[in-house]
C-alpha positions in Angstrom: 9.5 -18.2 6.8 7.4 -15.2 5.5 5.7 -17.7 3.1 4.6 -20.1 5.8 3.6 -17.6 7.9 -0.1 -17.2 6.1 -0.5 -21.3 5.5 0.2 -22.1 9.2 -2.2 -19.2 10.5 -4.9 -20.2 7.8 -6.5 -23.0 9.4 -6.8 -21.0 13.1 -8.3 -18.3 10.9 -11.0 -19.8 9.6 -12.0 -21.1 13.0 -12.0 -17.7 14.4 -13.7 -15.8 11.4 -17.0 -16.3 9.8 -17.7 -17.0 5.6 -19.1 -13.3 5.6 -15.9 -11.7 7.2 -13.9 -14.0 4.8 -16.5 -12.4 1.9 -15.8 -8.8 3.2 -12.3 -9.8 3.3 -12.1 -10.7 -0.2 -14.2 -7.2 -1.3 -11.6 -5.2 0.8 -8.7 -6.7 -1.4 -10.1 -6.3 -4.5 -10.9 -2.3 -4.1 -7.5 -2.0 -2.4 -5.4 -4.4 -5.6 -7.5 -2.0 -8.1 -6.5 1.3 -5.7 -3.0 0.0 -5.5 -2.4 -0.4 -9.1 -4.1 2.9 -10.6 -3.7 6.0 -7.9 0.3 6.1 -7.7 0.4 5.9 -11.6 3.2 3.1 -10.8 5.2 6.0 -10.3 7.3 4.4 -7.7 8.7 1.7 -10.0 10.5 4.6 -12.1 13.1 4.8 -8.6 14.7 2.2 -9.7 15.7 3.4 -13.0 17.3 6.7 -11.4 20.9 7.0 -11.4 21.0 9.3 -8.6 19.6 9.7 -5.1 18.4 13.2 -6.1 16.2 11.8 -8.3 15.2 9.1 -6.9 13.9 11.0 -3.9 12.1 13.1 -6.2 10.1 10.5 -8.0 9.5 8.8 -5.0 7.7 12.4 -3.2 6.1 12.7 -6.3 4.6 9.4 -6.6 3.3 9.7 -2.8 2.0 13.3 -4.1 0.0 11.4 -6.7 -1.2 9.0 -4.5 -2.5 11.5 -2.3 -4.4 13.7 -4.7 -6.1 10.2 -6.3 -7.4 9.4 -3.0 -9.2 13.1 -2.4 -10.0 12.8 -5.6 -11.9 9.0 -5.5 -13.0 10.3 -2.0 -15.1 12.8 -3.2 -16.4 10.7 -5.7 -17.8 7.6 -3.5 -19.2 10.5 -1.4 -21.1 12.0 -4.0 -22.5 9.0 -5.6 -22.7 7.5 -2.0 -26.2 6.5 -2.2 -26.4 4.8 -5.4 -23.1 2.4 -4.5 -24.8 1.8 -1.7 -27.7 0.5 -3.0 -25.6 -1.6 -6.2 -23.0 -2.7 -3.2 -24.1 -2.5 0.6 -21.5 -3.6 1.8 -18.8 -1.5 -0.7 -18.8 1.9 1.7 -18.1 0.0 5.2 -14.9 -1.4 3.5 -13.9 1.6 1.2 -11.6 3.7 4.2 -10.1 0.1 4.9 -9.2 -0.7 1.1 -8.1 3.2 0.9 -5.7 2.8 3.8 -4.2 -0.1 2.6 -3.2 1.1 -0.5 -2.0 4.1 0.9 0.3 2.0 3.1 1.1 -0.6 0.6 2.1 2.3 -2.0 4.1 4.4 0.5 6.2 1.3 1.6 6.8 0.1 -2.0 8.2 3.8 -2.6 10.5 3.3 0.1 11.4 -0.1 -0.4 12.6 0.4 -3.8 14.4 3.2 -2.5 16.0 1.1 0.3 17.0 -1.4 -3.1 18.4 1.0 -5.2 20.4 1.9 -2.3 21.4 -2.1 -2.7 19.9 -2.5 1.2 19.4 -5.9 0.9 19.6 -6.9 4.4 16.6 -4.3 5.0 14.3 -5.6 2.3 14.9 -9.5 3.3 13.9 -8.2 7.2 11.1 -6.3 6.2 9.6 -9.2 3.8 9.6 -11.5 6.9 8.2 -8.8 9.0 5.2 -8.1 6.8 4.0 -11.5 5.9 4.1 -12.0 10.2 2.5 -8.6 11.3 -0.3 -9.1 8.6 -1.5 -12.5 10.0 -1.0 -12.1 13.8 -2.9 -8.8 13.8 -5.7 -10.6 12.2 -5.4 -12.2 15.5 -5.1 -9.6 17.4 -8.0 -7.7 15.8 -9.9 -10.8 17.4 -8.6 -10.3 20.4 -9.1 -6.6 20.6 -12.7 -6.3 22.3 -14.3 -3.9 19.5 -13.1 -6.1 17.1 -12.7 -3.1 14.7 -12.7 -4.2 11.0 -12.4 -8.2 11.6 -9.7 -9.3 9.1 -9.8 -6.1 7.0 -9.0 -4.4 10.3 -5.9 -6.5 11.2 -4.7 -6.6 7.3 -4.5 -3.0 7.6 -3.0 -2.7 10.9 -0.5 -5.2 9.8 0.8 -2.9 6.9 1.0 0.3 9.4 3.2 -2.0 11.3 5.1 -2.7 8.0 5.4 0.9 6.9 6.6 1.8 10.3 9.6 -0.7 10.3 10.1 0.6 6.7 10.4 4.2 7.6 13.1 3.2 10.5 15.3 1.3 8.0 15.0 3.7 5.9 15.3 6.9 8.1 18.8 4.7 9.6 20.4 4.1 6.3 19.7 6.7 4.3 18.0 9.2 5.9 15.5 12.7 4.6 17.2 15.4 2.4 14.0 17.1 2.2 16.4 20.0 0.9 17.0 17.8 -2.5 13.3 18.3 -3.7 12.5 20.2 -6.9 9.3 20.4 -8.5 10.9 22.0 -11.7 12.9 18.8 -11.5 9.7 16.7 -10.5 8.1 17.8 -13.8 11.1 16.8 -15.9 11.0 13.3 -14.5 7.3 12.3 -14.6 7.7 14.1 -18.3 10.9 11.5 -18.5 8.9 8.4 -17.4 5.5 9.1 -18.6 5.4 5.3 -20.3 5.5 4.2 -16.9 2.3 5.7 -16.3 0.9 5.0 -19.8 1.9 1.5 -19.6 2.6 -0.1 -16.5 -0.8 1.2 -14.6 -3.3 -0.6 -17.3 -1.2 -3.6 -16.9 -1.2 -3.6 -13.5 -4.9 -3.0 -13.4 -5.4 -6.2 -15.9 -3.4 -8.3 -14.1 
């Protein structure tokens, strides 16, 4: 079903939306797939190697941690060199907050879906992978709807993936639930020492791909 979902809404899309919000579109996923794969370090794919729920909800904070402090980071960046982007890319600053919420989302609900699997929550994952693939597409719609029509497609992408991290953070709040107690950062520093290959491998290849 969560396949189908994009090739039956595809036809009513482009209807609705014009070649240069389909172009925009296509700018927004690119920055966000390069944002995706580089700021988290790929941190969050080291959960599943953790034998432990300790640890895994270590490496999981500290992979959101990461995250964070790449986006200020990049932030400050496009800020600074804000006018010469602009001029190479006129379009690139209008999408940039888009592409940098996406990721954001994307990232923090792949941290807690891989938790949710090591947890074997399989019934949780298989909901959620219907649920995103249908709140993507029919906020598109509802981003047309909407009468500021705030961000077009980008806009209703990124709603769609709020609405995904949201029913993420219910599953996972229900079945496992926070032990904020359980963090460490002497034991953060021993596992991203531990799975530094992740980083040093897994992010270029991620980036290539």
């Amino acid at each position: 079903i969560g396949q189908a979902i994009p090739v039956l809404s595809s036809p009513i899309l482009t209807r609705i939306y014009s070649p240069e919000d389909f172009g925009r579109f296509a700018l927004f996923v690119g920055v966000a797939s390069i944002l995706i794969a580089s700021i988290s370090g790929r941190l969050e794919v080291a959960i599943l190697l953790q034998k432990n729920s300790i640890n895994r909800l270590n490496i999981a904070f500290l992979s959101l941690v990461v995250s964070g402090g790449a986006v200020v980071f990049l932030t400050i960046i496009v800020l600074l060199f804000s006018e010469e982007i602009d001029r190479v890319n006129g379009v690139f600053l209008s999408i940039f907050p888009w592409a940098v919420a996406s990721a954001l989302f994307t990232i923090t609900a792949a941290v807690v879906n891989n938790s949710l699997n090591a947890e074997r929550e399989y019934f949780a994952i298989s909901l959620n992978s219907v649920f995103s693939r249908g709140a993507s597409e029919c906020s598109k719609f509802l981003e047309f709807a909407w009468p500021l029509r705030v961000g077009g497609l980008t806009g209703g992408q990124v709603f769609g993936e709020f609405l995904t991290l949201i029913l993420l953070i219910t599953q996972f709040k229900k079945k496992i639930g926070w032990k904020w107690e359980q963090l460490n950062v002497l034991r953060m520093k021993v596992l991203i020492q531990r799975h530094s290959n992740v980083i040093r491998y897994t992010m270029p290849f991620g980036l290539v791909a």
